[in-house]
CHARMM internal coordinates of N, CA and C (Angstrom, degrees):
IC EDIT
DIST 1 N 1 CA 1.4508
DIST 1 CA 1 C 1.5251
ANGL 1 N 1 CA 1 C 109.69
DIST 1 C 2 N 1.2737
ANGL 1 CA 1 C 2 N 110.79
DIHE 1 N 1 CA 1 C 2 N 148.08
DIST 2 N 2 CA 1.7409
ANGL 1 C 2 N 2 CA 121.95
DIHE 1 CA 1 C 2 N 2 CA -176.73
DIST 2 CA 2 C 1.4066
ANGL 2 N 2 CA 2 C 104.32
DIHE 1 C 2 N 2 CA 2 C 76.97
DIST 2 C 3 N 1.2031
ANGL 2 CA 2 C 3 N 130.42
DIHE 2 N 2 CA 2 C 3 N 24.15
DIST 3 N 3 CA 1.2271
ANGL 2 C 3 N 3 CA 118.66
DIHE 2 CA 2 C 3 N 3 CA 144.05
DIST 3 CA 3 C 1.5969
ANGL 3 N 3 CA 3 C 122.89
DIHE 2 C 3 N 3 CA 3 C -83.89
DIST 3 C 4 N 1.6941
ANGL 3 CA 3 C 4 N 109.10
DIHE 3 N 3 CA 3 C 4 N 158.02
DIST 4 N 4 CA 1.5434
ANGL 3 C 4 N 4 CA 105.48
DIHE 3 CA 3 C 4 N 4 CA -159.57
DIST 4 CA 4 C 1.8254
ANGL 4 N 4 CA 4 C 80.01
DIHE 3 C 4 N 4 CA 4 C -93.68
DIST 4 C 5 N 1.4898
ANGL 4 CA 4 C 5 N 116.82
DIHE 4 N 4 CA 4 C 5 N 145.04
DIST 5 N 5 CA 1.4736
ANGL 4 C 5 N 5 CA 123.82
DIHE 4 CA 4 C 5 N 5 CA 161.10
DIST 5 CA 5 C 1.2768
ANGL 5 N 5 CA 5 C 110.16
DIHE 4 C 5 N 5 CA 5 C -114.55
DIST 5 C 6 N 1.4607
ANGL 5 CA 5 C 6 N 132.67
DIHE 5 N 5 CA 5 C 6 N 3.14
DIST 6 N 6 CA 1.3507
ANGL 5 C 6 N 6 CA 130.97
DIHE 5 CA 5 C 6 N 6 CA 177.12
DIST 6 CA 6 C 1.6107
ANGL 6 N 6 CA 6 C 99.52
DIHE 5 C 6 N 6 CA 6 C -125.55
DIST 6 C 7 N 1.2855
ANGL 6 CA 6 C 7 N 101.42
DIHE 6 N 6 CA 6 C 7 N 164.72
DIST 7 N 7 CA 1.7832
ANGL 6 C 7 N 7 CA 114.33
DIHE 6 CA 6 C 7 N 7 CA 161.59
DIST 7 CA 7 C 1.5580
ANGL 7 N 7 CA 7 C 94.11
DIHE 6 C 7 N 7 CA 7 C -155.28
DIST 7 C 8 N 1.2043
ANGL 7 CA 7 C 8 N 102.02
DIHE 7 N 7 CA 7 C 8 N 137.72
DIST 8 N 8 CA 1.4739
ANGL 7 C 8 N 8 CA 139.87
DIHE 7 CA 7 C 8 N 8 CA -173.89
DIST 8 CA 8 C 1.6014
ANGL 8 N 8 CA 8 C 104.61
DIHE 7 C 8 N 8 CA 8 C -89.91
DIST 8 C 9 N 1.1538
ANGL 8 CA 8 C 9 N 114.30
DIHE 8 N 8 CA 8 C 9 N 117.57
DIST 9 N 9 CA 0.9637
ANGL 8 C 9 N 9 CA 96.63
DIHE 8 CA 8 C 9 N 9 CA 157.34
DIST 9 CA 9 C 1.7587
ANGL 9 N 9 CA 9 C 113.75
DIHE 8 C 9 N 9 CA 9 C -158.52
DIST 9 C 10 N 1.2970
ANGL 9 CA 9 C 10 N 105.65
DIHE 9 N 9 CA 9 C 10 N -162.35
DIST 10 N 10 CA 2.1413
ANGL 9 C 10 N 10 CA 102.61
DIHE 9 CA 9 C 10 N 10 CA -177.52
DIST 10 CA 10 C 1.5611
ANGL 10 N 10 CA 10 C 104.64
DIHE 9 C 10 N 10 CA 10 C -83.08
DIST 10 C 11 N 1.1764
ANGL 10 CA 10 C 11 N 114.58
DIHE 10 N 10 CA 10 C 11 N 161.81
DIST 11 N 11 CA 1.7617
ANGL 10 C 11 N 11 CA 121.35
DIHE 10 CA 10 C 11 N 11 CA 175.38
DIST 11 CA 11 C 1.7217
ANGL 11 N 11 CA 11 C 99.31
DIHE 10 C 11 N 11 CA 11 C -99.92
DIST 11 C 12 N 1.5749
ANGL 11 CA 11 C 12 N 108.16
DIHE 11 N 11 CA 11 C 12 N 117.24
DIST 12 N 12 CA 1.0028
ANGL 11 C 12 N 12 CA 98.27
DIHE 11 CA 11 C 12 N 12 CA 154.98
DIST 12 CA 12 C 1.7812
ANGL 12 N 12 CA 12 C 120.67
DIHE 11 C 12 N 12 CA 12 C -119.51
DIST 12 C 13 N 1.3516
ANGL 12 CA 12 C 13 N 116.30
DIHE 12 N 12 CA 12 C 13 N 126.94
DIST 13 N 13 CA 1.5118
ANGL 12 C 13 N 13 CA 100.41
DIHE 12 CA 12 C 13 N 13 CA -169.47
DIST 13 CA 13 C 1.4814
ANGL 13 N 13 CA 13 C 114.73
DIHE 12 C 13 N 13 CA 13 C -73.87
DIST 13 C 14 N 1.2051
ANGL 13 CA 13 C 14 N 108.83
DIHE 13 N 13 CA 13 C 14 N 162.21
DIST 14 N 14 CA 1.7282
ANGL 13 C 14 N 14 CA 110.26
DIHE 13 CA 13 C 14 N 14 CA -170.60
DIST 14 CA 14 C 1.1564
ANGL 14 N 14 CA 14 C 86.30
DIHE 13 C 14 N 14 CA 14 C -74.45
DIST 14 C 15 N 1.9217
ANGL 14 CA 14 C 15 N 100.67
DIHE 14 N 14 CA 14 C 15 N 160.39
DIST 15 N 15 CA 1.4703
ANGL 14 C 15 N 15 CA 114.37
DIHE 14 CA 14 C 15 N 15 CA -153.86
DIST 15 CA 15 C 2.0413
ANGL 15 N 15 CA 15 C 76.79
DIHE 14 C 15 N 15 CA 15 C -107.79
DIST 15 C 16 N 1.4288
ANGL 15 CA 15 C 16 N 121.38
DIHE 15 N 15 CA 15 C 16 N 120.18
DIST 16 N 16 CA 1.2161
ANGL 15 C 16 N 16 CA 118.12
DIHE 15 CA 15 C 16 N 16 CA 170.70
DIST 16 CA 16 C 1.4745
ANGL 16 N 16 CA 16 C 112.19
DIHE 15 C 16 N 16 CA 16 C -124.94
DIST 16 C 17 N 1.4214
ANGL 16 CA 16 C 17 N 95.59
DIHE 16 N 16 CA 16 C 17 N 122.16
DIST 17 N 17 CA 1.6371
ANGL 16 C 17 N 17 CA 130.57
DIHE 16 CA 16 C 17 N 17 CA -164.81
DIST 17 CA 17 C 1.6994
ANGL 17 N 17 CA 17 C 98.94
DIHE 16 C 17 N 17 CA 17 C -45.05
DIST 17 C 18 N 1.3900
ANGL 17 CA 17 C 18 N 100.89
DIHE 17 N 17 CA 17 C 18 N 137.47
DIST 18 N 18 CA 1.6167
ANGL 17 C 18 N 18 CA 98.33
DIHE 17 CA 17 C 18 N 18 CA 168.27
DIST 18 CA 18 C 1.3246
ANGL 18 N 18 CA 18 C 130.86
DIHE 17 C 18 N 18 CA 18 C -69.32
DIST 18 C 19 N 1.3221
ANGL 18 CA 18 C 19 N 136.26
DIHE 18 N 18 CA 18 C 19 N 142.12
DIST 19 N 19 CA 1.5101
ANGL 18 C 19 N 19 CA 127.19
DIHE 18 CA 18 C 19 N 19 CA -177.78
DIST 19 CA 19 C 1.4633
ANGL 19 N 19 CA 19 C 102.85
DIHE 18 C 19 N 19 CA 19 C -108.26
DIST 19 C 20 N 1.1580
ANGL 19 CA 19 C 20 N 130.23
DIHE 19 N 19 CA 19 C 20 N 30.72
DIST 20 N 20 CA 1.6590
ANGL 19 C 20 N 20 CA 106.19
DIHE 19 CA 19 C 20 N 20 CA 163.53
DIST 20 CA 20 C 1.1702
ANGL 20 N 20 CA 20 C 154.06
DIHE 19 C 20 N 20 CA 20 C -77.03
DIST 20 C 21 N 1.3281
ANGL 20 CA 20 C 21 N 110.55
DIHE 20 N 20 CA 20 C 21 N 124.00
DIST 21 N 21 CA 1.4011
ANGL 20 C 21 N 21 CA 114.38
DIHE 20 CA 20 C 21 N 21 CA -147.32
DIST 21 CA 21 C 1.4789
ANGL 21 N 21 CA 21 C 116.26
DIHE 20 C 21 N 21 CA 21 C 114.26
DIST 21 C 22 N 1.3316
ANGL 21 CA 21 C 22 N 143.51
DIHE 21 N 21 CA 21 C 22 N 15.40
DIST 22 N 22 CA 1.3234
ANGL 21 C 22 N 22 CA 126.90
DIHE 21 CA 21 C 22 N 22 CA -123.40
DIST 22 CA 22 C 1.6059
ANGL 22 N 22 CA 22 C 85.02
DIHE 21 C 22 N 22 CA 22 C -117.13
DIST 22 C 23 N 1.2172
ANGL 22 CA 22 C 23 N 115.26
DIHE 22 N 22 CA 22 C 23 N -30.01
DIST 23 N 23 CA 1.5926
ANGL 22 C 23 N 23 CA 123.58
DIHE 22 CA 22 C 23 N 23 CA 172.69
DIST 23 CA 23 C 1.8999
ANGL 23 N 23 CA 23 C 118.18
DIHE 22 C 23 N 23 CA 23 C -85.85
DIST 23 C 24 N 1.3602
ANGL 23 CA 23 C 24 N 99.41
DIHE 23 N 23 CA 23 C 24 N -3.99
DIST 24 N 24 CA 1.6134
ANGL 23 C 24 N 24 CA 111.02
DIHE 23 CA 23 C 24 N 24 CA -172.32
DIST 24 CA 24 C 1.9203
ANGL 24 N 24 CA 24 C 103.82
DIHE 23 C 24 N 24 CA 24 C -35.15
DIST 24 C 25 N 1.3312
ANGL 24 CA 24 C 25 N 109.12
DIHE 24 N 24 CA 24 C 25 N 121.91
DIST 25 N 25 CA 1.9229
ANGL 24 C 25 N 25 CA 102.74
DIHE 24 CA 24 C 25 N 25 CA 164.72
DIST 25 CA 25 C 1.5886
ANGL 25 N 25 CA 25 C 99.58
DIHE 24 C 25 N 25 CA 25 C 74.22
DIST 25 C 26 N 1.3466
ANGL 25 CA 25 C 26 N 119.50
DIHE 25 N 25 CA 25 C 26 N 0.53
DIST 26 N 26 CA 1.8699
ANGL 25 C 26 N 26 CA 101.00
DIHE 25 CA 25 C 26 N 26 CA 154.08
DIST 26 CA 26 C 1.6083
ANGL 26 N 26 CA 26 C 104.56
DIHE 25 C 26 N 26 CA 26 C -119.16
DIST 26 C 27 N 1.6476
ANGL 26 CA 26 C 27 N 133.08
DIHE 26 N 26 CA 26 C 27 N 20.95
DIST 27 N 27 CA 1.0763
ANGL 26 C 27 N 27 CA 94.32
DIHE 26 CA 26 C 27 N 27 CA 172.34
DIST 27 CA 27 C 1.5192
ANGL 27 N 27 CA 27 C 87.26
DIHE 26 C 27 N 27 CA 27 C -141.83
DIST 27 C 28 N 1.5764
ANGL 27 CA 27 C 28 N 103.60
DIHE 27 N 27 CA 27 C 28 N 164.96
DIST 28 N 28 CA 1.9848
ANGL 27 C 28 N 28 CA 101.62
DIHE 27 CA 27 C 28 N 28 CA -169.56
DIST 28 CA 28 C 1.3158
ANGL 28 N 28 CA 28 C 94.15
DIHE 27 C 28 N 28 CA 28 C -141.66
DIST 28 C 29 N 1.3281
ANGL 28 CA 28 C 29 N 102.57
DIHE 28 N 28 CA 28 C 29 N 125.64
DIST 29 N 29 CA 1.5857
ANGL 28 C 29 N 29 CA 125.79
DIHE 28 CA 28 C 29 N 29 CA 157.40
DIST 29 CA 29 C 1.1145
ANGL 29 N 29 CA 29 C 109.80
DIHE 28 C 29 N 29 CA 29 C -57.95
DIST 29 C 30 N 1.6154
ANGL 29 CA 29 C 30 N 152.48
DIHE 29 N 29 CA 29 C 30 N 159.08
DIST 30 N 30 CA 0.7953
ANGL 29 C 30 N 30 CA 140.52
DIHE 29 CA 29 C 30 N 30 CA 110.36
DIST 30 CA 30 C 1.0497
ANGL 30 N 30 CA 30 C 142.86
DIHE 29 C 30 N 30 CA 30 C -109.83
DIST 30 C 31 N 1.8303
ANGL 30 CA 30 C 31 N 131.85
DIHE 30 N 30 CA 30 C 31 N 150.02
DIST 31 N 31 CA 1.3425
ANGL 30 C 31 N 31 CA 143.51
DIHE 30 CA 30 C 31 N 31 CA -126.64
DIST 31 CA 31 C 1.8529
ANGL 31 N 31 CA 31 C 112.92
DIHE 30 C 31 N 31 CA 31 C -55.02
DIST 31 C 32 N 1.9391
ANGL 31 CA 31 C 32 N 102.73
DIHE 31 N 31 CA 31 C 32 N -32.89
DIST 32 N 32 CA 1.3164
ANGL 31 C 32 N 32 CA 102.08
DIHE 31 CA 31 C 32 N 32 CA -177.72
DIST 32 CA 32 C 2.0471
ANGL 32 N 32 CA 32 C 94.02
DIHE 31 C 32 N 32 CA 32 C -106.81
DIST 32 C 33 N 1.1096
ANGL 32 CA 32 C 33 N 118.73
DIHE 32 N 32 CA 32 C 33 N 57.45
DIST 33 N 33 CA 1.5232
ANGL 32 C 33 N 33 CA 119.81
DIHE 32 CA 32 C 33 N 33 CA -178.88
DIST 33 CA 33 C 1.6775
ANGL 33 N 33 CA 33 C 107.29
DIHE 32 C 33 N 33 CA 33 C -64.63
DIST 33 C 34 N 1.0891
ANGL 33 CA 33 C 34 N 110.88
DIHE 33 N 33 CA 33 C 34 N -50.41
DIST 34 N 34 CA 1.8326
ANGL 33 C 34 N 34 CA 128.32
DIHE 33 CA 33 C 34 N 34 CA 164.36
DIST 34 CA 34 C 1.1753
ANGL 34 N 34 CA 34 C 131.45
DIHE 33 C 34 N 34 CA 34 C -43.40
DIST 34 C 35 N 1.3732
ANGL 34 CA 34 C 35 N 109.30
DIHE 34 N 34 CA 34 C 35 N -56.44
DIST 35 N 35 CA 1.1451
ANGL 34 C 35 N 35 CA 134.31
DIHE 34 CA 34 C 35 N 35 CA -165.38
DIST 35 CA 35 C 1.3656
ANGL 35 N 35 CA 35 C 104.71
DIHE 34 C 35 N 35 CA 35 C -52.00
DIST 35 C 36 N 2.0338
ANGL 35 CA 35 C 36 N 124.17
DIHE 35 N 35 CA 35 C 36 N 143.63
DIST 36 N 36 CA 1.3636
ANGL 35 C 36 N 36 CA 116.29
DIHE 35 CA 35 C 36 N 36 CA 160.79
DIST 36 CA 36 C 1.6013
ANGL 36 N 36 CA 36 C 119.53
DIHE 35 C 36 N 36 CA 36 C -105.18
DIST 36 C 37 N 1.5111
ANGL 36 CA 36 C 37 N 108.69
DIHE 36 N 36 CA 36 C 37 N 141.47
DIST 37 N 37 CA 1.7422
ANGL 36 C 37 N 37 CA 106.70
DIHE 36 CA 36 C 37 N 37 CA 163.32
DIST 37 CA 37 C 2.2065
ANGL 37 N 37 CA 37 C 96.90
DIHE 36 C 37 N 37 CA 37 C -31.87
DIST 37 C 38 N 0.7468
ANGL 37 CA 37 C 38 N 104.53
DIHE 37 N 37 CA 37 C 38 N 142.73
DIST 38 N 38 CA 1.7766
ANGL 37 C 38 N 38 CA 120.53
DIHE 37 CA 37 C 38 N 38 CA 168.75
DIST 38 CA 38 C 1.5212
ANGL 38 N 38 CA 38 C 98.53
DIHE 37 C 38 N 38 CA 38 C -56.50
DIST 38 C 39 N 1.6270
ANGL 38 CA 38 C 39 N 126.66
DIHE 38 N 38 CA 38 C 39 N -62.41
DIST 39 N 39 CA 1.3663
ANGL 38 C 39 N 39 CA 117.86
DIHE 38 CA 38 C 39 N 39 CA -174.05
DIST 39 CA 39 C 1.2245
ANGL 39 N 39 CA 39 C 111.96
DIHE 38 C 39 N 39 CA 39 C -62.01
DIST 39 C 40 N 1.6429
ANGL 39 CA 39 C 40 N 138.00
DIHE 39 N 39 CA 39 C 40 N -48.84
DIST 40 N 40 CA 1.4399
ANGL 39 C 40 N 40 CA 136.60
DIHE 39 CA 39 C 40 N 40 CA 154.94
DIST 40 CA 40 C 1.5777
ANGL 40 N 40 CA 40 C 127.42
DIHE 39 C 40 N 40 CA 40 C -23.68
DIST 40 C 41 N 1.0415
ANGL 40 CA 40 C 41 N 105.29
DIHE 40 N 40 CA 40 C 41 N -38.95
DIST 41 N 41 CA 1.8160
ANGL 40 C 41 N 41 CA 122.81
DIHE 40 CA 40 C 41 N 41 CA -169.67
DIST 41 CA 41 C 1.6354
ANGL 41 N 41 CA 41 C 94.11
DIHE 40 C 41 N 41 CA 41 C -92.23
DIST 41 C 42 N 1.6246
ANGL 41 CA 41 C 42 N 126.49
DIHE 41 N 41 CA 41 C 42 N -15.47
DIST 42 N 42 CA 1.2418
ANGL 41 C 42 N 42 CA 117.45
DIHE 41 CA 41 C 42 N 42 CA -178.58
DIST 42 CA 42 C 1.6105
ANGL 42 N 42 CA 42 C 107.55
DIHE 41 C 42 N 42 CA 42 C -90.43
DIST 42 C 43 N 1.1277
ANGL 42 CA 42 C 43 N 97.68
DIHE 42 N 42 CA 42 C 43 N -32.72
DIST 43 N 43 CA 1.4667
ANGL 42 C 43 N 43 CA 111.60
DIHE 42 CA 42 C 43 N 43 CA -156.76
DIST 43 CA 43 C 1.7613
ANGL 43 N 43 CA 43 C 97.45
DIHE 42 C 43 N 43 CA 43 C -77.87
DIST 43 C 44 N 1.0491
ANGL 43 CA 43 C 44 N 121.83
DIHE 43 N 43 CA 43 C 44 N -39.04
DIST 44 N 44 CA 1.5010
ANGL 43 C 44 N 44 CA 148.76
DIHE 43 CA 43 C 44 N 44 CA -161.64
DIST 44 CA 44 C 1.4961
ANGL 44 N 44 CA 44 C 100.89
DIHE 43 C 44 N 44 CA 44 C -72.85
DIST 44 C 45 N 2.0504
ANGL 44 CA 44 C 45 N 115.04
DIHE 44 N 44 CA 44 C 45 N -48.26
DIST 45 N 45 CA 1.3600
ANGL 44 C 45 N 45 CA 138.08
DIHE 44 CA 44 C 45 N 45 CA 170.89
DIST 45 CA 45 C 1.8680
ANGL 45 N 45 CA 45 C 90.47
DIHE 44 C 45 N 45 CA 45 C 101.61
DIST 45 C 46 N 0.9758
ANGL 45 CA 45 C 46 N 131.64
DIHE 45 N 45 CA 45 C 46 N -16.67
DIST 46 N 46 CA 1.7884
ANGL 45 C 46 N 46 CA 127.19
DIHE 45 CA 45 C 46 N 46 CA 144.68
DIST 46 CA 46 C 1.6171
ANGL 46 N 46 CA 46 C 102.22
DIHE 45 C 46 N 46 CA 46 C -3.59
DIST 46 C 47 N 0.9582
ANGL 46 CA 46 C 47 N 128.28
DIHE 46 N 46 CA 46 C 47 N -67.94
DIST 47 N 47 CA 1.3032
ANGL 46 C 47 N 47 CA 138.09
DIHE 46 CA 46 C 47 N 47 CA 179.63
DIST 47 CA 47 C 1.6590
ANGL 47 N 47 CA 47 C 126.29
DIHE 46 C 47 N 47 CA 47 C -112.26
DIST 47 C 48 N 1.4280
ANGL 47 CA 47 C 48 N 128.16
DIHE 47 N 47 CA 47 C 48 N 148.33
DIST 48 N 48 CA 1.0941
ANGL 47 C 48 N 48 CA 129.96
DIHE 47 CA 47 C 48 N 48 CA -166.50
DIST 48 CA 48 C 1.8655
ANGL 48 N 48 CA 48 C 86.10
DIHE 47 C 48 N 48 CA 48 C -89.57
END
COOR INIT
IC SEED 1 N 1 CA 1 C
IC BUILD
């Protein structure tokens, strides 16, 4: 008895390094990525 089984203390979260960029030159958008087939965009109501 009178031993301590807890310690109290502050939260600090681990400090985790930024990755931006980390995919830079392996992945490709391409120009119509957005864009819908016309029947898709009808069906969806995207388009009248």
């Amino acid at each position: 008895m009178g031993c301590p089984v807890v310690k109290i203390s502050r939260y600090e979260p681990a400090k985790v390094p930024k990755r931006t960029g980390h995919f830079n030159g392996q992945v490709t958008i391409f120009d119509d990525f957005d864009e819908w087939p016309e029947d898709e965009a009808q069906a969806l109501g995207i388009i009248d």
